[in-house]
VEXGUTOR-902873 format. One record per residue: x, z negated, y of N, C-alpha, C in turn; residue in three letters; residue number from 1. Coordinates in nm, 2 decimals, always signed. Last residue first. Example, Ala and Ser with C-alpha at 12.3 -4.5 7.8 and 13.67 -1.06 7.14 Angstrom:
BEGIN
+--------+--------+--------+--------+--------+--------+--------+--------+--------+------+------+
|    n_x |    n_z |    n_y |   ca_x |   ca_z |   ca_y |    c_x |    c_z |    c_y | resn | resi |
+--------+--------+--------+--------+--------+--------+--------+--------+--------+------+------+
|  +1.28 |  -0.71 |  -0.22 |  +1.37 |  -0.71 |  -0.11 |  +1.29 |  -0.79 |  +0.00 |  Ser |    2 |
|  +1.32 |  -0.78 |  -0.57 |  +1.23 |  -0.78 |  -0.45 |  +1.32 |  -0.78 |  -0.33 |  Ala |    1 |
+--------+--------+--------+--------+--------+--------+--------+--------+--------+------+------+
END
This chain:
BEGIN
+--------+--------+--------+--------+--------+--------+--------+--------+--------+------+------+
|    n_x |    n_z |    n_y |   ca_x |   ca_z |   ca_y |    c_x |    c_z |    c_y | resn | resi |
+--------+--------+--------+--------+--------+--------+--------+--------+--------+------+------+
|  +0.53 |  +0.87 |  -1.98 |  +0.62 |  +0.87 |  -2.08 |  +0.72 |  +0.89 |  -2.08 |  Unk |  156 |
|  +0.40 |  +0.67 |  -1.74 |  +0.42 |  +0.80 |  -1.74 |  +0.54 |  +0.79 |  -1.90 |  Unk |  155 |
|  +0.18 |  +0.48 |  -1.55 |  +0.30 |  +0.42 |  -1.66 |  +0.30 |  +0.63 |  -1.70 |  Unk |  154 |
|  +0.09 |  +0.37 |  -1.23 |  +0.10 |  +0.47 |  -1.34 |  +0.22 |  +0.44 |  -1.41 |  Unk |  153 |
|  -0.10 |  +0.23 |  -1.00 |  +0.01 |  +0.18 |  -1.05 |  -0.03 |  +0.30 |  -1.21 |  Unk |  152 |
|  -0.20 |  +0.23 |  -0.64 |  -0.24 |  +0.21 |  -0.78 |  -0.08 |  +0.22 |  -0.86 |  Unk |  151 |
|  -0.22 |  +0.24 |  -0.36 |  -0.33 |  +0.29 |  -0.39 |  -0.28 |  +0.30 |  -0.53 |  Unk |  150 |
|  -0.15 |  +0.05 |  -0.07 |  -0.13 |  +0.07 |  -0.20 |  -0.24 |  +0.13 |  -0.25 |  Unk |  149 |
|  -0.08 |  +0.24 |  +0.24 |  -0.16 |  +0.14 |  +0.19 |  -0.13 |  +0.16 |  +0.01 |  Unk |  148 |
|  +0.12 |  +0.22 |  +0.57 |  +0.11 |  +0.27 |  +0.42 |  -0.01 |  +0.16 |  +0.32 |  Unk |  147 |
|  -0.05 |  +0.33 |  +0.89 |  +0.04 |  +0.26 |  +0.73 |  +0.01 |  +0.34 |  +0.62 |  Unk |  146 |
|  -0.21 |  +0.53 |  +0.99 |  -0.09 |  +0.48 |  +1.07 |  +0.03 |  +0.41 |  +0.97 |  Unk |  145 |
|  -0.45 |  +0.58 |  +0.88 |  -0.41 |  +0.50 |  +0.96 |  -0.29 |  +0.47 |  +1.02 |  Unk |  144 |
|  -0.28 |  +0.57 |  +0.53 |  -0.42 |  +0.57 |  +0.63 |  -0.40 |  +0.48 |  +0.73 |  Unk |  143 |
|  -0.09 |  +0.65 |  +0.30 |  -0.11 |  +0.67 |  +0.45 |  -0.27 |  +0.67 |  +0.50 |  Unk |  142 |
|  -0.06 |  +0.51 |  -0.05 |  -0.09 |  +0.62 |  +0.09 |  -0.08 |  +0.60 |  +0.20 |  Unk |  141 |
|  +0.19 |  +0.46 |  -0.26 |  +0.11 |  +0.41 |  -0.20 |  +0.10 |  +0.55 |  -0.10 |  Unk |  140 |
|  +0.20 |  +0.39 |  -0.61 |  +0.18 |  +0.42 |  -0.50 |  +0.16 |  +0.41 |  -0.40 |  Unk |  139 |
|  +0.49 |  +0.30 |  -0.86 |  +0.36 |  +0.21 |  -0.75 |  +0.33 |  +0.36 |  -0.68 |  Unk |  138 |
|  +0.53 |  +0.35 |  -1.19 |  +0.49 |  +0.42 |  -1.09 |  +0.42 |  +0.33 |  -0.95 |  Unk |  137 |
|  +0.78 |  +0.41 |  -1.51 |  +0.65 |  +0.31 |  -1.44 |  +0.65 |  +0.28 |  -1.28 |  Unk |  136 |
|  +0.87 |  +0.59 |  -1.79 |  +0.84 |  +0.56 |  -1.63 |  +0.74 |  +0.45 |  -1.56 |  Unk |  135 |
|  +1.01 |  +0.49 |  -2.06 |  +0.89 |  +0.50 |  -2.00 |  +0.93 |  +0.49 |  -1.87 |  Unk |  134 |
|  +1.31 |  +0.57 |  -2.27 |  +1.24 |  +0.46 |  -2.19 |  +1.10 |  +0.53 |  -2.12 |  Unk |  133 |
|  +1.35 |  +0.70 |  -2.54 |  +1.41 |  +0.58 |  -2.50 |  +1.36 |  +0.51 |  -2.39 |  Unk |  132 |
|  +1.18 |  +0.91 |  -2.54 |  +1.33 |  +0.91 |  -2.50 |  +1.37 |  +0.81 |  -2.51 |  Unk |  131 |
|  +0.96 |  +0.74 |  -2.65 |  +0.96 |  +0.87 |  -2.67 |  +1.12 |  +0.90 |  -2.69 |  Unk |  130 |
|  +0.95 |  +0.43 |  -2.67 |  +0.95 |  +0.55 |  -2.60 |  +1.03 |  +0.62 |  -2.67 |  Unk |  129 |
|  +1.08 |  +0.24 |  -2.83 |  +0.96 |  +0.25 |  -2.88 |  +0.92 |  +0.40 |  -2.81 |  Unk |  128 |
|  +1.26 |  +0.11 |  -2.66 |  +1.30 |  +0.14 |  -2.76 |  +1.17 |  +0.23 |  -2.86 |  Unk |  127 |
|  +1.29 |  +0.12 |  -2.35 |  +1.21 |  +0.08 |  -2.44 |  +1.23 |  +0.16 |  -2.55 |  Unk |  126 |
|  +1.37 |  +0.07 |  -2.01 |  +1.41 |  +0.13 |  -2.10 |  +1.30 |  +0.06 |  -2.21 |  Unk |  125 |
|  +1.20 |  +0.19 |  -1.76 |  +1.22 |  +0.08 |  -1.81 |  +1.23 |  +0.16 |  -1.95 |  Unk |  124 |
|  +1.26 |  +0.32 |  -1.44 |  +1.27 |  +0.39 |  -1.55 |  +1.27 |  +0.28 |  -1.64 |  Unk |  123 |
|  +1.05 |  +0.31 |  -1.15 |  +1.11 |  +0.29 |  -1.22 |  +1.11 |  +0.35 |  -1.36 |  Unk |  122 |
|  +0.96 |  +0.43 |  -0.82 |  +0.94 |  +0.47 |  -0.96 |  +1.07 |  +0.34 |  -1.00 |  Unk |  121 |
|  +0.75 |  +0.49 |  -0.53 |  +0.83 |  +0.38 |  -0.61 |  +0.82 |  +0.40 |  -0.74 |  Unk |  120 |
|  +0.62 |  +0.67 |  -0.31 |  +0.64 |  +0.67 |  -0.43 |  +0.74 |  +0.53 |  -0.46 |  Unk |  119 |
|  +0.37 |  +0.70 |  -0.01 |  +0.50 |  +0.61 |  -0.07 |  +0.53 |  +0.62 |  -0.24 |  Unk |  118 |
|  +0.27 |  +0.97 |  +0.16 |  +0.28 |  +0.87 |  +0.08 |  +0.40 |  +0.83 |  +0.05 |  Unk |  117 |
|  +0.22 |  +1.15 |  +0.35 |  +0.13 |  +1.13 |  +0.32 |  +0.14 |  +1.00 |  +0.24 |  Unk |  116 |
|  +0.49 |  +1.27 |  +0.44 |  +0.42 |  +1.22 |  +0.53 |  +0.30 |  +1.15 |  +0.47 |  Unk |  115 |
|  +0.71 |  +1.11 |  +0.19 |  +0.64 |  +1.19 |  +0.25 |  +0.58 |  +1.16 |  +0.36 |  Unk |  114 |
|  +0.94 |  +0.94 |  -0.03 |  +0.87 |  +0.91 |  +0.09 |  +0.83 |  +1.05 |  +0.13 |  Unk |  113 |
|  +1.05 |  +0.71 |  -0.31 |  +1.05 |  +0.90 |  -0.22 |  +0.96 |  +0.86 |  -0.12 |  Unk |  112 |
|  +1.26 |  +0.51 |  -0.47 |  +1.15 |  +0.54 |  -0.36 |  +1.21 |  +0.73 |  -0.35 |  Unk |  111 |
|  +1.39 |  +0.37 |  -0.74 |  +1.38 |  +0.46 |  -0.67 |  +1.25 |  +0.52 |  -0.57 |  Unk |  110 |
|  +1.52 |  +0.04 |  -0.87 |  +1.42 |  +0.14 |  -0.84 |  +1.46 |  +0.23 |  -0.77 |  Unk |  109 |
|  +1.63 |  -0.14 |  -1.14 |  +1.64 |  -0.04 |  -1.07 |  +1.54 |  +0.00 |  -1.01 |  Unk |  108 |
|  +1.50 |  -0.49 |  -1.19 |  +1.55 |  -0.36 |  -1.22 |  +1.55 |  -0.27 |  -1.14 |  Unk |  107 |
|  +1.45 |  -0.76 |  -1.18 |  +1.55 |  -0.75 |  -1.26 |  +1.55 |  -0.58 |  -1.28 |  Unk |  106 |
|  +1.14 |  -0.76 |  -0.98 |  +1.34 |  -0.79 |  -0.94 |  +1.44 |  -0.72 |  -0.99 |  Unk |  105 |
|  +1.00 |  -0.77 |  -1.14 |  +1.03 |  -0.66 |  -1.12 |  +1.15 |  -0.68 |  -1.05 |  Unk |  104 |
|  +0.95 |  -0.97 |  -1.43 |  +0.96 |  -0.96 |  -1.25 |  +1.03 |  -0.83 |  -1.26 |  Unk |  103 |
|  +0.73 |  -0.91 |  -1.64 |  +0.75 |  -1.04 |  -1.56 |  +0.78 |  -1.08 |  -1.47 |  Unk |  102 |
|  +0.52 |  -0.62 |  -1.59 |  +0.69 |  -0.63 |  -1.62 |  +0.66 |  -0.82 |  -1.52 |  Unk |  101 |
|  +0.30 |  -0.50 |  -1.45 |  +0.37 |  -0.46 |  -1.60 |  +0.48 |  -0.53 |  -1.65 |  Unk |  100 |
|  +0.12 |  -0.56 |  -1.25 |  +0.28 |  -0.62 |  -1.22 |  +0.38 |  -0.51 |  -1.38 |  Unk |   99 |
|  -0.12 |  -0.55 |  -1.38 |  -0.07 |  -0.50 |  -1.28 |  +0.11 |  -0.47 |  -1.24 |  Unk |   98 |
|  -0.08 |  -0.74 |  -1.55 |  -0.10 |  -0.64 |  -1.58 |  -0.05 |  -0.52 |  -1.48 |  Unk |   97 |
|  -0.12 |  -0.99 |  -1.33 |  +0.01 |  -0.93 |  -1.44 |  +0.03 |  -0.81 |  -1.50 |  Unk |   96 |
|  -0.38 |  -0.91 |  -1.21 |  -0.23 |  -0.94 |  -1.11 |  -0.10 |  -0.90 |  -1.27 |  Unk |   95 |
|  -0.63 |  -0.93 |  -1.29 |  -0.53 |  -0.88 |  -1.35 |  -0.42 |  -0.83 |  -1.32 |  Unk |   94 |
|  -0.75 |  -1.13 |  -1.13 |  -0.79 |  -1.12 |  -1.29 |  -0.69 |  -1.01 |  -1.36 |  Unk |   93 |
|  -0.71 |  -1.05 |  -0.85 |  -0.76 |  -1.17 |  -0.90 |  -0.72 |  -1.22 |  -1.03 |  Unk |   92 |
|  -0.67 |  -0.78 |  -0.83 |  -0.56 |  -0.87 |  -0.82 |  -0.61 |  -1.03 |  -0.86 |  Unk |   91 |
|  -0.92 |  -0.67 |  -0.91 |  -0.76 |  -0.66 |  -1.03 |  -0.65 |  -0.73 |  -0.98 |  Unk |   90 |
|  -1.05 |  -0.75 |  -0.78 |  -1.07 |  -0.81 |  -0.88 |  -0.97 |  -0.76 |  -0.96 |  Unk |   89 |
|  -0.97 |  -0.60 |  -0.57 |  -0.97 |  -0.75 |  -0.50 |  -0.99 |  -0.81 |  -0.71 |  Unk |   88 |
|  -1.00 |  -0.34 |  -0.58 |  -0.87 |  -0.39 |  -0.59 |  -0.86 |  -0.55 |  -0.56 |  Unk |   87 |
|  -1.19 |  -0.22 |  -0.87 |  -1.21 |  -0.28 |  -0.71 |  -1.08 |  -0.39 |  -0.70 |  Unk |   86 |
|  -1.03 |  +0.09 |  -0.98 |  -1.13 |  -0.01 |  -1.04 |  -1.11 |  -0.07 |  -0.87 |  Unk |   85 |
|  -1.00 |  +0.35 |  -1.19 |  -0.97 |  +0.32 |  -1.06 |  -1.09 |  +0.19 |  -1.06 |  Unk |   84 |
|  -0.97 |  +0.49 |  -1.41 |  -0.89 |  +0.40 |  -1.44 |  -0.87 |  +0.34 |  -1.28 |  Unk |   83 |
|  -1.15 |  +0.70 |  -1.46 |  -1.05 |  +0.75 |  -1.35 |  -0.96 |  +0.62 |  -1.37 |  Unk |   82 |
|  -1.31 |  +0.62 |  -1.63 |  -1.27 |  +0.75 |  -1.67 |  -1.13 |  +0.77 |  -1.56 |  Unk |   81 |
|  -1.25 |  +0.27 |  -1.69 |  -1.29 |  +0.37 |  -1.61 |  -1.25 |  +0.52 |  -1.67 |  Unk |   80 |
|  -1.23 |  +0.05 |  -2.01 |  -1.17 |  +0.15 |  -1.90 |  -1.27 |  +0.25 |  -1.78 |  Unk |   79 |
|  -1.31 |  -0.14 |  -2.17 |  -1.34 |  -0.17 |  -2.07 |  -1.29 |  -0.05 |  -1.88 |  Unk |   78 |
|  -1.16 |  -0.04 |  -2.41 |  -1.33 |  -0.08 |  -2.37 |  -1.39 |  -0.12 |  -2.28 |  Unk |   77 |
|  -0.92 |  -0.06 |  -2.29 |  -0.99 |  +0.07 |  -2.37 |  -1.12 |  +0.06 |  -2.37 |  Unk |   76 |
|  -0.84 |  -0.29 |  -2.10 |  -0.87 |  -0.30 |  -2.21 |  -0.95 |  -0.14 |  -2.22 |  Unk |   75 |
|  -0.64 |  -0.29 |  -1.77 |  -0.80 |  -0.33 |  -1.87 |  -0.79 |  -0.31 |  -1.97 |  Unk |   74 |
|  -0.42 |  -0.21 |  -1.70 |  -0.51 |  -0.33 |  -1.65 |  -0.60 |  -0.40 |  -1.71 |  Unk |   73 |
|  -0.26 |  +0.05 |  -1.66 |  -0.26 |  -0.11 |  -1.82 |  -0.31 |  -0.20 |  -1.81 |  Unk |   72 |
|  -0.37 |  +0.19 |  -1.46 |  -0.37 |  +0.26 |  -1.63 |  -0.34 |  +0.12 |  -1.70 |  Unk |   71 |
|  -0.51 |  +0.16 |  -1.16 |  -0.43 |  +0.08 |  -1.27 |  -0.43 |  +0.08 |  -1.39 |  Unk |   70 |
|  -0.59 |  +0.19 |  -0.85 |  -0.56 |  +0.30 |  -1.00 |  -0.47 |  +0.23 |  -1.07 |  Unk |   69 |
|  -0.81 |  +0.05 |  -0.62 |  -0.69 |  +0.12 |  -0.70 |  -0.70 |  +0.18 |  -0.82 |  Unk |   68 |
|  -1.02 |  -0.02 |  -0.35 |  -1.03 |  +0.04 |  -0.48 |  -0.86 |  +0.12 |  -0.55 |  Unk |   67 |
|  -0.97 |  -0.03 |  -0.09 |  -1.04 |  -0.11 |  -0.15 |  -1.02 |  -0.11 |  -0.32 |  Unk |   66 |
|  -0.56 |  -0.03 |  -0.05 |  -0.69 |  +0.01 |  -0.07 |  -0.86 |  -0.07 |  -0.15 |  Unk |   65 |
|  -0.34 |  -0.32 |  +0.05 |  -0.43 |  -0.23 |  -0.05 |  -0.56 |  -0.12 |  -0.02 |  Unk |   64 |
|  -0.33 |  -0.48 |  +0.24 |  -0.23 |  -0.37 |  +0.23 |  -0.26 |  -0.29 |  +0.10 |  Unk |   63 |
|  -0.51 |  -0.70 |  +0.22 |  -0.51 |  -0.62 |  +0.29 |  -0.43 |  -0.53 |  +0.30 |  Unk |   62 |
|  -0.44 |  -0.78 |  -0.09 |  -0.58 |  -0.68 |  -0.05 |  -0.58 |  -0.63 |  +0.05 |  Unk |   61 |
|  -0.19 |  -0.86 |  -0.07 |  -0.21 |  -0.78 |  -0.11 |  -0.33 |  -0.73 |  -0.10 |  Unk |   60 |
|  -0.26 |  -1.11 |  +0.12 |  -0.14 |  -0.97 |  +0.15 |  -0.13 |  -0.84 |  +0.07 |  Unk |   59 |
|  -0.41 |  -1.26 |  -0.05 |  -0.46 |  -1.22 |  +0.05 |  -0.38 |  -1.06 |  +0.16 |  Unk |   58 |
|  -0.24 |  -1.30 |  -0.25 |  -0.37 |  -1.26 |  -0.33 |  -0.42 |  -1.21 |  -0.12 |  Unk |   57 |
|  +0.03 |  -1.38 |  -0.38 |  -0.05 |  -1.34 |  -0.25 |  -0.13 |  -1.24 |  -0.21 |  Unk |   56 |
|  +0.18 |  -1.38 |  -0.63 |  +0.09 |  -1.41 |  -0.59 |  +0.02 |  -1.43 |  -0.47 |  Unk |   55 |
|  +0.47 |  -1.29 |  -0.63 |  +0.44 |  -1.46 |  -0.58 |  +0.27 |  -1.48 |  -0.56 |  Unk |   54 |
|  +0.44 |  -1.09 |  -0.69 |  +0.51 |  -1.18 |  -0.77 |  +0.46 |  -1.29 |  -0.72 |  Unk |   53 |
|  +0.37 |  -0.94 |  -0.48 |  +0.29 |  -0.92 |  -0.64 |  +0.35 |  -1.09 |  -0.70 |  Unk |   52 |
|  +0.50 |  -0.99 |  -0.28 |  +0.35 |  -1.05 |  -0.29 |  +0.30 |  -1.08 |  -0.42 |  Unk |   51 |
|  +0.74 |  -0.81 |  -0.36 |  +0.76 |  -0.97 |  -0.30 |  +0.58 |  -1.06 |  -0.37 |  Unk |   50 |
|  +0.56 |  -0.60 |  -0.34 |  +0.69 |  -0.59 |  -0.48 |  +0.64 |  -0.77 |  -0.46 |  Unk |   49 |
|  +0.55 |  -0.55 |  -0.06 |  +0.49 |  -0.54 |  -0.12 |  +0.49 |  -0.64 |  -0.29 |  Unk |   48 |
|  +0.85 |  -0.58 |  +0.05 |  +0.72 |  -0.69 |  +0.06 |  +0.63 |  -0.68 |  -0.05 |  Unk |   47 |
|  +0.94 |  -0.37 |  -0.10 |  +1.00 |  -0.49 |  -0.10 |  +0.91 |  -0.60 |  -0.10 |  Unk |   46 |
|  +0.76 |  -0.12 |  +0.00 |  +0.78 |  -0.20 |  -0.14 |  +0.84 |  -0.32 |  -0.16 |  Unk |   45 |
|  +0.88 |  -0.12 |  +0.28 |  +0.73 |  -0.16 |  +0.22 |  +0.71 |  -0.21 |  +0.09 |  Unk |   44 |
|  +1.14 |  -0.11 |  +0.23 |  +1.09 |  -0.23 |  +0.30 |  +0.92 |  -0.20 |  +0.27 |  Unk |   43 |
|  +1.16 |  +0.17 |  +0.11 |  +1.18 |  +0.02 |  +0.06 |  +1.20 |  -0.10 |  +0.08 |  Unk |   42 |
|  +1.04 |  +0.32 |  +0.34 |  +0.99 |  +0.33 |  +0.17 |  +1.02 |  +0.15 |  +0.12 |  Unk |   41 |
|  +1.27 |  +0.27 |  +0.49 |  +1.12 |  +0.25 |  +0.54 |  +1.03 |  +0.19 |  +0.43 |  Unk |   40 |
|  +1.55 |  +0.18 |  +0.29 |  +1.50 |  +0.27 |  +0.34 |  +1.34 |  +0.18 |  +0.41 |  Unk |   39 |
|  +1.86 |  -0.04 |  +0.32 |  +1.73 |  +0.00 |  +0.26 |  +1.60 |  +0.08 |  +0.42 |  Unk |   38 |
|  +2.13 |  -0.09 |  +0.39 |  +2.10 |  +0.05 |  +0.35 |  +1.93 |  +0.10 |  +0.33 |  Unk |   37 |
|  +2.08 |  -0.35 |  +0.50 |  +2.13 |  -0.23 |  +0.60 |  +2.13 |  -0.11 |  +0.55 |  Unk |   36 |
|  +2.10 |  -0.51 |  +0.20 |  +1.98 |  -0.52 |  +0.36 |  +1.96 |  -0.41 |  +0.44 |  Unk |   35 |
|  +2.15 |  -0.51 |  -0.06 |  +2.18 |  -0.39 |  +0.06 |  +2.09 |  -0.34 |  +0.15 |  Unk |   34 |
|  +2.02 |  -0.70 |  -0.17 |  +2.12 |  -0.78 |  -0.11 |  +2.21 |  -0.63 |  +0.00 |  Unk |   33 |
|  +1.86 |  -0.58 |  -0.36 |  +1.79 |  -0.63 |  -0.21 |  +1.91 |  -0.70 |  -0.14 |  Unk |   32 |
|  +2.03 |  -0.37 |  -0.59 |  +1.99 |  -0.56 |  -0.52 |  +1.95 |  -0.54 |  -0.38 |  Unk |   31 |
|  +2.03 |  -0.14 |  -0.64 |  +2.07 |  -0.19 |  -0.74 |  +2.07 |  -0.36 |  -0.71 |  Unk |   30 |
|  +1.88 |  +0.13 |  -0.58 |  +1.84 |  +0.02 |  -0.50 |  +1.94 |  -0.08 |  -0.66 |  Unk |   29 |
|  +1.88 |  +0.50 |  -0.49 |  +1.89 |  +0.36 |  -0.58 |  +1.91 |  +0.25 |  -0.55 |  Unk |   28 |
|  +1.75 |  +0.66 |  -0.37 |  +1.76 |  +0.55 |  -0.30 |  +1.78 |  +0.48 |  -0.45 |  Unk |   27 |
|  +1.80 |  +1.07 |  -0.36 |  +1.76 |  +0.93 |  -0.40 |  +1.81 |  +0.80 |  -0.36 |  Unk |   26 |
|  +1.84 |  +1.27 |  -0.04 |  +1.95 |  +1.22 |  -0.17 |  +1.85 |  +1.09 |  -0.24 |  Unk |   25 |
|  +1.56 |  +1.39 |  -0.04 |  +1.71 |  +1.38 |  -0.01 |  +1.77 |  +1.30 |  -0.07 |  Unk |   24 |
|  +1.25 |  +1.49 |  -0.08 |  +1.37 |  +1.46 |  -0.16 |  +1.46 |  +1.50 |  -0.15 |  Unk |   23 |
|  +0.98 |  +1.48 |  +0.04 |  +1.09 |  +1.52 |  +0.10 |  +1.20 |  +1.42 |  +0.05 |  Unk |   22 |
|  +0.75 |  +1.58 |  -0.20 |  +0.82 |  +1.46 |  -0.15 |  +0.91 |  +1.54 |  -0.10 |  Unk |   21 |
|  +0.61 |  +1.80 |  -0.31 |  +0.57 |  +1.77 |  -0.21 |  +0.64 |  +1.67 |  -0.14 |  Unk |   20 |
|  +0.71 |  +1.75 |  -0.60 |  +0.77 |  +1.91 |  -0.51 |  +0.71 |  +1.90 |  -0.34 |  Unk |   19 |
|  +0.63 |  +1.51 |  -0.68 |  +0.80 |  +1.55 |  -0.65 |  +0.80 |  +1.65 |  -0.55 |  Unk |   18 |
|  +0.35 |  +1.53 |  -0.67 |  +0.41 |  +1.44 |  -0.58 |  +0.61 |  +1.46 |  -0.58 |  Unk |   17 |
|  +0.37 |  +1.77 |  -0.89 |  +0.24 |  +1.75 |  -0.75 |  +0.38 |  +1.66 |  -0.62 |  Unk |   16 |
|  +0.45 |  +1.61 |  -1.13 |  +0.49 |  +1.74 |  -1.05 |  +0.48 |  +1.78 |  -0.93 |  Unk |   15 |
|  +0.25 |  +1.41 |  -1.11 |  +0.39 |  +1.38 |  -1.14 |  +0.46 |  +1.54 |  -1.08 |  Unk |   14 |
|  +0.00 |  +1.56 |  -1.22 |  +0.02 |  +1.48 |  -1.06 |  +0.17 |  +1.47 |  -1.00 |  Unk |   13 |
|  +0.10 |  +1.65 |  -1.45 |  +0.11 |  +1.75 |  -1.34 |  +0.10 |  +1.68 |  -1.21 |  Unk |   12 |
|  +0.11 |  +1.38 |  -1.60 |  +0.24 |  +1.48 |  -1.54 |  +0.20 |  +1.57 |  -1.48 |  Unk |   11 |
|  -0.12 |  +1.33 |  -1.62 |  -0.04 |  +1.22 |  -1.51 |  +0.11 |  +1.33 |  -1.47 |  Unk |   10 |
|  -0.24 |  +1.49 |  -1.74 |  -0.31 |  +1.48 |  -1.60 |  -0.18 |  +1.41 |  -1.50 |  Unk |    9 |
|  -0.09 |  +1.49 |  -1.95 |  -0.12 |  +1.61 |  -1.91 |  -0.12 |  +1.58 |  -1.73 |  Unk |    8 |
|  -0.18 |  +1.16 |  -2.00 |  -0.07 |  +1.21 |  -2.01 |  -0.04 |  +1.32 |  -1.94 |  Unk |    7 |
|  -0.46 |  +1.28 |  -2.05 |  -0.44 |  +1.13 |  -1.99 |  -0.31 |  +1.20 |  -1.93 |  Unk |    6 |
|  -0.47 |  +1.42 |  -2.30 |  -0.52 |  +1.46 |  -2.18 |  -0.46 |  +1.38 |  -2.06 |  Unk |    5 |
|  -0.34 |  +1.22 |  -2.50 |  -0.30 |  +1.34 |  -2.45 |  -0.33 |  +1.39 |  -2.31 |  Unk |    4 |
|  -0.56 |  +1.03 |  -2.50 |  -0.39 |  +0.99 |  -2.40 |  -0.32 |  +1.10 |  -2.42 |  Unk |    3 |
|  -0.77 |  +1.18 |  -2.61 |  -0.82 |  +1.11 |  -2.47 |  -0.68 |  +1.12 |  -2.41 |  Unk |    2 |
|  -0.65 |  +1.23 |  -2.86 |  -0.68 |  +1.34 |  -2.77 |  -0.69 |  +1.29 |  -2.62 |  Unk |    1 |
+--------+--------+--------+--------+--------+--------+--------+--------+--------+------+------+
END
């Protein structure tokens, strides 16, 4: 009942952030090697994306919010109700988790952009989903003038 509810919450958010995103044509991104097409959206992700991987534990806190949202991070017994935890110890201690995926290189993404925030979605196929594959979500917000990361959603 809990990943019901869970689920519910994440798709109306999911609703929330499409009909509010100023969605022009999508940014399929099929190699960082289309230097001159990539969007604002996907120069922040890029770096961003860049840090996870390589571990840059100090680029990533500062372009983080204190505090994120990371649904595969922890353990069920160790979960928040809100799944928002202190972003210096999830990049510490659960940078992989975080990351979901060994490298995120090896796949398609799609950015949306607003005035308020940064979306980055992926569709990772998986044989075990529902449809065949699972969504998996960066965000980030606006404070201040930037964009700041504010957490990571897996969606069915």
């Amino acid at each position: 009942m809990r990943h019901k509810i869970r689920h519910i919450i994440i798709l109306i958010f999911m609703g929330f952030i499409l009909t509010n995103c100023s969605i022009g044509p999508k940014k399929q991104l099929h190699t960082d090697s289309k230097i001159n097409e990539l969007t604002f959206a996907d120069s922040v992700w890029i770096k961003f994306r860049d840090a996870l991987q390589q571990r840059q534990i100090d680029y990533l806190i500062n372009n983080s919010f204190d505090s994120i949202q990371c649904i595969d991070c922890l353990p069920d017994s160790l979960k928040t109700n809100n799944e928002i935890y202190n972003s210096r110890q999830i990049y510490r201690e659960h940078l992989r988790e975080l990351m979901h995926l060994d490298s995120l290189n090896n796949y398609d993404y799609t950015t949306f952009q607003n005035d308020t925030m940064i979306y980055v979605s992926y569709s990772i196929e998986w044989k075990y989903a529902e449809e065949g594959a699972y969504g998996l979500h960066y965000i980030f917000k606006k404070s201040n003038n930037e964009y700041l990361f504010s957490g990571m959603i897996t969606t069915p």
